[in-house]
C-alpha positions in Angstrom: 5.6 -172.7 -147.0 5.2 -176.0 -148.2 8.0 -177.2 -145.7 6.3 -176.5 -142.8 3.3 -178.1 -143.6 5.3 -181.3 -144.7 7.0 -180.9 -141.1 4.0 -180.9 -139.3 2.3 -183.9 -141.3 5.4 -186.5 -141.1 6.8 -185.5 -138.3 7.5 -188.9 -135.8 5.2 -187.2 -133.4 2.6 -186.0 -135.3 -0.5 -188.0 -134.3 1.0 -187.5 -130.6 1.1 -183.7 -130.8 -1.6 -183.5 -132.7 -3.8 -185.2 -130.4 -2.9 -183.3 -127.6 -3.3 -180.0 -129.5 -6.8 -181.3 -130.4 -7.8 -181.3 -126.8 -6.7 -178.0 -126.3 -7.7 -176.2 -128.8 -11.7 -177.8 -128.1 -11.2 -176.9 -124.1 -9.9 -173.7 -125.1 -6.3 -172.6 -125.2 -4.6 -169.6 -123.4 -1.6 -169.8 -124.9 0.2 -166.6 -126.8 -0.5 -167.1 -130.2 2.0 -164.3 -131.6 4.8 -166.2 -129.3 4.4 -169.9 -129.9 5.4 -172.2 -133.0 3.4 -170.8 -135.8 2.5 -174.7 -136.7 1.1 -175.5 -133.0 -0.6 -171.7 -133.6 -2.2 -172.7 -136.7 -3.5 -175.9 -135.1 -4.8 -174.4 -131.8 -6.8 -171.8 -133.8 -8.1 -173.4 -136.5 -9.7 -176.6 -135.2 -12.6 -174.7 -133.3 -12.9 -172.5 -136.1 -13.3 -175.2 -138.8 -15.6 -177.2 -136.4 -17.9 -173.8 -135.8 -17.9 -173.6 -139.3 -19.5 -177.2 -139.6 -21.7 -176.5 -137.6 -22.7 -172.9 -139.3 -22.8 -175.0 -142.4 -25.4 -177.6 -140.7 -27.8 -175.0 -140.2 -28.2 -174.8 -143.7 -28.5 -178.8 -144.1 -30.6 -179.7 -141.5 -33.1 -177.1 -142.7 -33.4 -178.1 -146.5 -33.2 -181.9 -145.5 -36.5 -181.6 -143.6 -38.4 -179.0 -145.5 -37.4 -180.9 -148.6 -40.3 -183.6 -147.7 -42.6 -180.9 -148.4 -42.3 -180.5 -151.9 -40.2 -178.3 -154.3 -42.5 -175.1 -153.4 -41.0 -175.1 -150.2 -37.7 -175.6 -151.1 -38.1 -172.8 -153.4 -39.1 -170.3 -150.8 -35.9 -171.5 -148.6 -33.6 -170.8 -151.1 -35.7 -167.6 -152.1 -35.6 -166.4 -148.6 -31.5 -167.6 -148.1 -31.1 -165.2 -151.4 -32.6 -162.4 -149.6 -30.9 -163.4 -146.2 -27.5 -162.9 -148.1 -27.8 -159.1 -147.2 -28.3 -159.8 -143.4 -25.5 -162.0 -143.6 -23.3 -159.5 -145.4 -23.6 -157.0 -142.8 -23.5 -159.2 -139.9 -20.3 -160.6 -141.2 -19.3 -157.2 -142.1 -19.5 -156.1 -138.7 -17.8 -159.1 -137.9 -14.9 -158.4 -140.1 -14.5 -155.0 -138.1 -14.7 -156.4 -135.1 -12.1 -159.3 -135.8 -9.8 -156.4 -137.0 -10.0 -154.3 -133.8 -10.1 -156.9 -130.9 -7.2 -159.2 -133.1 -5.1 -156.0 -133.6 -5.5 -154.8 -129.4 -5.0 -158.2 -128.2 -1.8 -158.4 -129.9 -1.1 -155.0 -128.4 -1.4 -156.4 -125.1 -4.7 -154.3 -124.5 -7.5 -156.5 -123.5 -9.9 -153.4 -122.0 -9.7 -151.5 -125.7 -10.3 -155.2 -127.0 -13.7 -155.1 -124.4 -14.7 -151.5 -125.2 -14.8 -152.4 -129.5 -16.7 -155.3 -128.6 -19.9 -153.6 -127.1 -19.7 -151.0 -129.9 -20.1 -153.8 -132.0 -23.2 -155.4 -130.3 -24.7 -152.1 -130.1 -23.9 -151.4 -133.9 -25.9 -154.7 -134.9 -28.8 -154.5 -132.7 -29.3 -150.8 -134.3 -28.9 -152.0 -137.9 -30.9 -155.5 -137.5 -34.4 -153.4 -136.1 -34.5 -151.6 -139.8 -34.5 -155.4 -141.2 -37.1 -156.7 -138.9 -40.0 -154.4 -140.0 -39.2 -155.3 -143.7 -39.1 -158.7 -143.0 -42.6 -158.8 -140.9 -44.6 -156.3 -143.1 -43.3 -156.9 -146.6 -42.4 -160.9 -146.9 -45.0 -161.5 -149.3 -43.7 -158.2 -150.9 -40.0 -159.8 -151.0 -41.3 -163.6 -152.6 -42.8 -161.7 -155.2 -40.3 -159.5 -156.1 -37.9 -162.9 -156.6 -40.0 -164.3 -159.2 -41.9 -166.7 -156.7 -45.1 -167.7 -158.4 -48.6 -167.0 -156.0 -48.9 -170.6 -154.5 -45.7 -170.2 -152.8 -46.0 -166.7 -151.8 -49.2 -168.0 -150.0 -47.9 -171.2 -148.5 -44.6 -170.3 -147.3 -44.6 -166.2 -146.8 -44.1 -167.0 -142.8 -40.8 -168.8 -143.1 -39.0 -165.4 -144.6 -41.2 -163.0 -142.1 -39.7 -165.0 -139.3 -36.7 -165.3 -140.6 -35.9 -161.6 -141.5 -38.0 -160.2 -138.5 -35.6 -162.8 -136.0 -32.7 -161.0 -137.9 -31.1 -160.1 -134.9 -29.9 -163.1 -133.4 -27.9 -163.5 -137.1 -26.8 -160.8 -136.3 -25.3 -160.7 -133.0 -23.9 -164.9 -133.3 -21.7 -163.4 -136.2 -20.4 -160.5 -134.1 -20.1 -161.9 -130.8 -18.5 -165.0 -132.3 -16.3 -162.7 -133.9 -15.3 -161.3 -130.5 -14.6 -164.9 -129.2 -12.1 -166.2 -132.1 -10.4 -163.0 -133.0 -9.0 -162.5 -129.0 -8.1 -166.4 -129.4 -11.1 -168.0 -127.6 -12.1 -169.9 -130.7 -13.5 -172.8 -128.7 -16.1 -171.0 -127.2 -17.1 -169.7 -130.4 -17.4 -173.6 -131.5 -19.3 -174.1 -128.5 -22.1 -171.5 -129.1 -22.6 -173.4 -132.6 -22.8 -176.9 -131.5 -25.4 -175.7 -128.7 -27.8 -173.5 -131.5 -27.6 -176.4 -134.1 -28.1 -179.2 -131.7 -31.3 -177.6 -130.8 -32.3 -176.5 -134.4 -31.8 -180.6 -135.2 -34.2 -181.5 -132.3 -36.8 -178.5 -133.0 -37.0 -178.7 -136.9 -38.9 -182.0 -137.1 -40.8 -181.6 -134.0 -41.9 -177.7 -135.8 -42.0 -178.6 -139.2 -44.3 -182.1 -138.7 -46.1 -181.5 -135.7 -44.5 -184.5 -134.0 -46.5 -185.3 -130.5 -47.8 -182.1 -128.7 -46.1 -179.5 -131.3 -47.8 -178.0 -133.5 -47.7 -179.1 -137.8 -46.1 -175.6 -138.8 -44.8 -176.8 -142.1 -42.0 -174.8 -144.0 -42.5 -172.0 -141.3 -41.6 -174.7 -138.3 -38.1 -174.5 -140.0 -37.8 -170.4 -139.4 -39.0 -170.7 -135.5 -36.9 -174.1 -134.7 -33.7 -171.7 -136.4 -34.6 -168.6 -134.3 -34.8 -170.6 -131.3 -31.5 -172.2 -131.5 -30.2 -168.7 -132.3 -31.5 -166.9 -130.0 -30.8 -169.3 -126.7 -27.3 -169.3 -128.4 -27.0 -165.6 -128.4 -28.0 -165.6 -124.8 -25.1 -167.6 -124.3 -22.8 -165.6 -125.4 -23.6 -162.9 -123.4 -24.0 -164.6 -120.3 -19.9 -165.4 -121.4 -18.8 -162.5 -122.2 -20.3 -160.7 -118.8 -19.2 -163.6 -117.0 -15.4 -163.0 -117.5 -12.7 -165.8 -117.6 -11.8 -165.2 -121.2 -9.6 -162.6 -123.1 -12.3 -159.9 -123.7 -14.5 -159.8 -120.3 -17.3 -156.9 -120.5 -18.0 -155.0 -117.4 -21.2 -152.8 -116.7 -19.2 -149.6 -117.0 -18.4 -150.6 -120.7 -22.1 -150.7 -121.6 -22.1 -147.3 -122.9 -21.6 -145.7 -126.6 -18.0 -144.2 -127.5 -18.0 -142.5 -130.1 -14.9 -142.0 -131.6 -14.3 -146.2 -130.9 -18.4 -147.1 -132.6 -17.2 -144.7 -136.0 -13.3 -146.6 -136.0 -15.3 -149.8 -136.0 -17.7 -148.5 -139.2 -14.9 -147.5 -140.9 -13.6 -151.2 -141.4 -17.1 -152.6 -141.3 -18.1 -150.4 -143.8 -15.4 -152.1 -146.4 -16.0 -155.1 -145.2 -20.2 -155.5 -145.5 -19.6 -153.6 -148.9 -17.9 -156.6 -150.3 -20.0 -158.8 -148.9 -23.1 -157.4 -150.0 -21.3 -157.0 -153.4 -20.6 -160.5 -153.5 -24.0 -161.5 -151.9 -26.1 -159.2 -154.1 -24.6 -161.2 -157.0 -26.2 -164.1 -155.6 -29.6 -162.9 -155.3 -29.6 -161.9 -159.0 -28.4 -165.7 -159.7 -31.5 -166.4 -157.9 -33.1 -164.2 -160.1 -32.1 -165.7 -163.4 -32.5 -169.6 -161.8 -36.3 -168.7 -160.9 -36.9 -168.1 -164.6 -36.0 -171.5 -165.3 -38.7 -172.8 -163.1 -39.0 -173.8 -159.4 -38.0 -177.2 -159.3 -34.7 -175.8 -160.9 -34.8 -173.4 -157.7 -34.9 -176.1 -155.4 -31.9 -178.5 -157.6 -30.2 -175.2 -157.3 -30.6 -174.9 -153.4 -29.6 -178.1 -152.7 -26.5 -177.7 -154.7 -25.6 -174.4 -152.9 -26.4 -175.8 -149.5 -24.0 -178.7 -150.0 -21.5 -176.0 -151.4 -21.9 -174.3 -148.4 -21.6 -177.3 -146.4 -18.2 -177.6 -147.7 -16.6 -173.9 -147.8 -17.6 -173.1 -144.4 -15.3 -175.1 -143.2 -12.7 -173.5 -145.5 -13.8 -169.9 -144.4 -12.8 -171.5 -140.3 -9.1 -171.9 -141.8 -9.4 -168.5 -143.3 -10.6 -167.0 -140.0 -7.7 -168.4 -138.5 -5.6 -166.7 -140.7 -7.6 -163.5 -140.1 -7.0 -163.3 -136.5 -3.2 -164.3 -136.8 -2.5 -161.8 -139.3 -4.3 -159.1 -136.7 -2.4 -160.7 -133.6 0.8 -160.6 -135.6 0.8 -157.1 -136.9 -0.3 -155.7 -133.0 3.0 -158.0 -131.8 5.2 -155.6 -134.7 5.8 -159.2 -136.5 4.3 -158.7 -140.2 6.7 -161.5 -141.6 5.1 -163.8 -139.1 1.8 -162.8 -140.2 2.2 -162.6 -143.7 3.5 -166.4 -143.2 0.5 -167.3 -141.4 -1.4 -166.4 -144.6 0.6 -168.6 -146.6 0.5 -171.8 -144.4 -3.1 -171.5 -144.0 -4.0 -171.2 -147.5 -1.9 -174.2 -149.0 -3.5 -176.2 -146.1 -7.2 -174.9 -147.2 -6.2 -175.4 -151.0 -5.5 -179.2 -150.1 -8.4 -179.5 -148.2 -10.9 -178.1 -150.4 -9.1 -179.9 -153.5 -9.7 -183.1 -152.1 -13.9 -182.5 -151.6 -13.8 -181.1 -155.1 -12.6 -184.8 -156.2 -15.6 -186.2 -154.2 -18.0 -183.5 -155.2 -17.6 -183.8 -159.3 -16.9 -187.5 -159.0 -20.1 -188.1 -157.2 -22.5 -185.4 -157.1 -25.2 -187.2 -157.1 -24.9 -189.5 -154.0 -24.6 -186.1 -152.1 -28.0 -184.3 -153.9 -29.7 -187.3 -153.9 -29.6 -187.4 -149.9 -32.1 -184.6 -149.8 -34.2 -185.4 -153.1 -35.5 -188.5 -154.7 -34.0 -188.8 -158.2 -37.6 -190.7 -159.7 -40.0 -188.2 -158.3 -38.4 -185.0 -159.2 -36.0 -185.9 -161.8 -35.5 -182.0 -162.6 -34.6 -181.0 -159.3 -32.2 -183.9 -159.2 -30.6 -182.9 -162.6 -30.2 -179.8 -161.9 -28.9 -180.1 -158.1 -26.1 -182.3 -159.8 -25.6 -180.2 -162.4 -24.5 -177.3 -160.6 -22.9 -179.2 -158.1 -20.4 -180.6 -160.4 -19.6 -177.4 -162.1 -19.0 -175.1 -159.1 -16.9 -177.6 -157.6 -13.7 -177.8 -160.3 -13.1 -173.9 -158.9 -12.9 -175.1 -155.3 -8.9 -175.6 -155.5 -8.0 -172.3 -156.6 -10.4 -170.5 -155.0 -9.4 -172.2 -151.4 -6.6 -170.2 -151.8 -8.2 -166.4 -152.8 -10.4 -167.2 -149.2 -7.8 -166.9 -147.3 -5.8 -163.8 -149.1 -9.0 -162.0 -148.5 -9.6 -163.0 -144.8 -5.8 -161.9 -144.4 -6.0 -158.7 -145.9 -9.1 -158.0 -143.6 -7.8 -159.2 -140.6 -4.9 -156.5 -141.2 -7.5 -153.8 -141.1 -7.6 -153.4 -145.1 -11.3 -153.8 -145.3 -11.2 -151.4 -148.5 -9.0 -153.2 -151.0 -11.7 -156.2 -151.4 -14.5 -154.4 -152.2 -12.8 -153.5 -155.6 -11.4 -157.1 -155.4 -15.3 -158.1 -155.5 -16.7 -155.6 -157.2 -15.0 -156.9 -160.2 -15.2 -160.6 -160.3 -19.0 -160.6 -159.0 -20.5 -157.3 -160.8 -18.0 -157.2 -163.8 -17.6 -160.7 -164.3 -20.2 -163.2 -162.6 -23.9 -161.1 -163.0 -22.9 -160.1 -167.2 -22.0 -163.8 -167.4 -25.0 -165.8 -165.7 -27.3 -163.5 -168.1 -25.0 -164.1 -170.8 -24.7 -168.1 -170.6 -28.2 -168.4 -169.4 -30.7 -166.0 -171.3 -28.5 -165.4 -174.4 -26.3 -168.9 -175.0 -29.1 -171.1 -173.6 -26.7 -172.7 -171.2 -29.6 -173.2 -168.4 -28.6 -173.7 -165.0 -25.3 -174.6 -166.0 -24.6 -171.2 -167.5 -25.3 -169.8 -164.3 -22.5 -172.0 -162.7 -20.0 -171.4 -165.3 -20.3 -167.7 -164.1 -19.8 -168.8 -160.7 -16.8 -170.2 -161.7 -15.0 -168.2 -163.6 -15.7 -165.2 -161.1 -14.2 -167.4 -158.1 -11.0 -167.7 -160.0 -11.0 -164.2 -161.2 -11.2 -163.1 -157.5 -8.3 -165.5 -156.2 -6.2 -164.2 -159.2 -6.9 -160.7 -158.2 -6.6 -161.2 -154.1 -3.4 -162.7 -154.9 -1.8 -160.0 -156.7 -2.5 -157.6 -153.8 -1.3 -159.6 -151.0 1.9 -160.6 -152.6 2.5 -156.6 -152.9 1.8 -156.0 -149.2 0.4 -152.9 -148.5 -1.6 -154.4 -145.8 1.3 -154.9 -143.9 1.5 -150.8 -143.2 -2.6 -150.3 -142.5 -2.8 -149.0 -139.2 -6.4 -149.4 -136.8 
C-alpha cells in the first residue's frame, strides 16, 4: 500500500492534481467514487472530512480558550460536563455509524431513494432518544456535578452550562446524523460546510455570551453552553433546509416523512453495536474523570486542556477514518471488497503519518500548546498537569492512527458488532483497572491515568488489526 501513497506524493503532477482535487472536493464532487482511481477517491473524500473534523475539534477549543479566563472552577465544570456529554456523543455517533453503514452500502447499490428512506429513520431515531436526555439534563445538572466529584462552589457557579448543554442535546444529536447522511452518500463538502457555519458563529457568540461584551448579557461559563447551542442549532436547520431542498445524492421528499418499520429496527441493529462501543469507550472516560477529580480541580482543568488539544488533533484523524468508512460501504454495495479492503489500508498509513508527525510536535513541545490556554505562573498545577498528560498520550498517537481506521472500516462494512468486544477489552479490561491501579495504588498521579490511556490505545489497534486482516467483514450483509 505504501506504493500508492509514494505515487501520489512524487508524482510530477502532484501539486497540479492536487490542487485541482482540492477545489473539488470543497465545492463538492459528483463523481463515482467506487469507479474512479482509488488515489483521486481518497483525496476527493477525505479533505472535507478532515476539514469538518477541524472544525468539530474547534468547538472544543474555542470553548475552553475563553471560559479558561474564568478560573479553574470553570474549567472544571467544562470538562466535568464534556465527561458526561461522552454518552450523548456516543449515541449520536452511534446512530451515525448506522446511518453511514446503510446510505454508503445503498448508494453503492445504485439506490439513492432506500439511501433517503434510512436517513429520515435516522432523524426520527435521534430526536426520540435526545428528549430522554433533555429532562436529565434540565432537572438533575446539579445532581450530575455532584455525582462527578465536583466540590459545592462549582456546582453553584456553573450548574447552568451542563443544563444547557444536555437539555440542547438534540442539536448534537441530529449534526452527527445528518452529517453522517451528507459524507457517507459522498457529499462530504456539505458536511464541512454545516461545521464551518456552527463554529464561525460559536467563535463570534462565546465572547460576546461569556463577557457580556456591549448589549449582551455577562453569562459567564453558562454564555459558553448557549453561544454552542446556537451555532448548533442554526447549523442543524441548515441541514435540513439541504436535504429537503434536493440537489445532492440523498434528497428527502414529504412522502418519506413517515416511520418504516422494518427500515427504523435495520438501522438499530447497527447502531446498537456501534453506540455500545462508543459508550464503552466513552464510559471509560467519565471514570478517568472520576479518578482525575480526586486529585483536585486544578488537575481537572490541566487535564481538560490536555484532552481538548488531543481532541484537536484526532478529529482530524477520525475525518480520514470516515473516509475509509464510506468507501469500504460504497465498495462492498459496487461487489468490489478488494477495492475496499484497499481503501482501508491506504487510508490508515496516510493517518498513521499524519498523526506521527503531531505526536513529534506534541511530546517535543507540550507546553507551548497548554500554555495557550493557561498561564504557567498563576496556575502552575494546571500547567503541570496539562503538559503532563499531553506528553504521555501523545507517544500512542502513531499506532493508534492506524487501529482508527480498522475500526471505522469494519463499521462502514456493516460489522457494528465486532468492536464492541474490540472495546470492551482495551477500555473496561485494560484502561479503567489500570488508571485505578497507576493512580490510587502506585501513586502515579495524573500520569498514571495517562499511562492507562496509552496502553489501552495500543491494545485496541493490536486487536482491530487482527480482525480486519481476517476479513469477515467483507461477507456482512445490511
Amino acid at each position: 500500500m505504501l506504493h500508492i501513497i509514494f505515487k501520489i506524493l512524487f508524482s510530477r503532477t502532484f501539486f497540479r492534481e492536487f490542487f485541482r482535487d482540492l477545489r473539488e472536493s470543497i465545492s463538492g464532487s459528483e463523481r463515482d467514487f467506487t469507479k474512479i482511481p482509488l488515489s483521486k477517491a481518497i483525496l476527493l473524500l477525505s479533505i472535507p472530512m478532515v476539514l469538518e473534523m477541524i472544525m468539530e475539534s474547534v468547538f472544543a477549543l474555542v470553548d475552553i480558550f475563553f471560559v479558561a479566563r474564568l478560573g479553574a472552577e470553570a474549567v472544571a465544570t467544562v470538562g466535568i460536563t464534556e465527561s458526561l456529554m461522552t454518552i450523548i456523543y456516543a449515541i449520536g455517533i452511534g446512530l451515525s455509524v448506522g446511518t453511514t453503514a446503510l446510505v454508503s452500502r445503498r448508494i453503492g447499490e445504485k439506490r439513492p431513494e432506500e439511501a433517503s428512506v434510512a436517513a429520515v429513520q435516522a432523524i426520527i431515531t435521534g430526536i426520540v432518544v435526545s428528549l430522554a436526555f433533555s429532562v436529565a439534563g434540565i432537572f438533575y445538572a446539579k445532581d450530575l456535578l455532584r455525582l462527578m466529584g465536583a466540590s459545592e462552589e462549582t456546582v453553584q457557579m456553573g450548574y447552568m452550562y451542563p443544563a444547557i448543554m444536555l437539555g440542547g442535546n438534540m442539536v448534537i444529536m441530529l449534526l452527527f446524523i445528518i452529517n453522517a447522511v451528507f459524507r457517507s452518500s459522498g457529499d462530504a463538502a456539505i458536511s464541512m460546510r454545516v461545521l464551518w457555519f456552527a463554529n464561525i458563529l460559536n467563535i463570534i457568540l462565546d465572547p460576546l455570551l461569556i463577557f457580556g461584551v456591549g448589549p449582551f448579557p455577562e453569562l459567564g461559563v453558562k454564555g459558553a453552553a448557549v453561544a454552542t447551542n446556537i451555532g448548533r442549532g442554526l447549523a442543524v436547520l441548515y441541514q435540513l433546509y439541504l436535504l429537503g431542498k434536493g440537489n445532492y445524492r440523498v434528497k428527502v421528499r414529504a412522502n418519506q416523512i413517515v416511520i418504516r418499520v422494518k427500515e427504523m429496527i435495520k438501522l438499530l441493529k447497527l447502531s446498537l453495536g456501534a453506540i455500545g462501543q462508543y459508550i464503552i469507550a466513552t464510559s471509560s472516560w467519565i471514570f478517568l474523570v472520576w479518578v482525575v477529580t480526586s486529585l483536585g480541580e486544578e488537575v481537572v482543568a490541566g487535564y481538560t486542556i490536555a484532552i481538548r488539544i488531543i481532541l484537536f488533533a484526532l478529529l482530524p484523524a477520525w475525518g480520514l477514518a470516515n473516509a475509509a468508512a464510506t468507501l469500504v460501504g460504497q465498495n462492498l454495495g459496487a461487489r468490489q471488497p478488494e477495492r475496499a479492503e484497499r481503501s482501508a489500508w491506504v487510508v490508515g498509513i496516510a493517518n498513521m503519518i499524519f498523526l506521527g508527525l503531531v505526536s513529534i510536535i506534541f511530546i517535543t513541545i507540550p507546553d507551548a500548546f497548554v500554555g495557550f490556554f493557561i498561564d504557567s505562573l498563576e496556575e502552575p498545577v494546571v500547567m503541570q498537569s496539562g503538559v503532563a498528560c499531553l506528553r504521555v498520550v501523545s507517544f500512542g498517537f502513531f499506532v493508534y492512527a492506524l487501529g482508527q481506521v480498522m475500526v471505522n472500516a469494519i463499521n462502514g462494512a456493516g460489522d457494528t458488532a465486532t468492536p464492541v468486544w474490540i472495546n470492551f477489552i482495551a477500555f473496561w479490561m485494560l484502561e479503567i483497572p489500570l488508571a485505578f491501579l497507576f493512580t490510587k495504588v502506585m501513586g502515579l498521579h495524573i500520569q498514571g491515568v495517562c499511562y492507562a490511556i496509552l496502553i489501552a490505545d495500543t491494545a485496541l489497534t493490536l486487536i482491530a488489526l487482527a480482525v480486519f486482516r481476517r476479513g469477515k467483514w467483507k461477507l456482512k450483509v445490511v
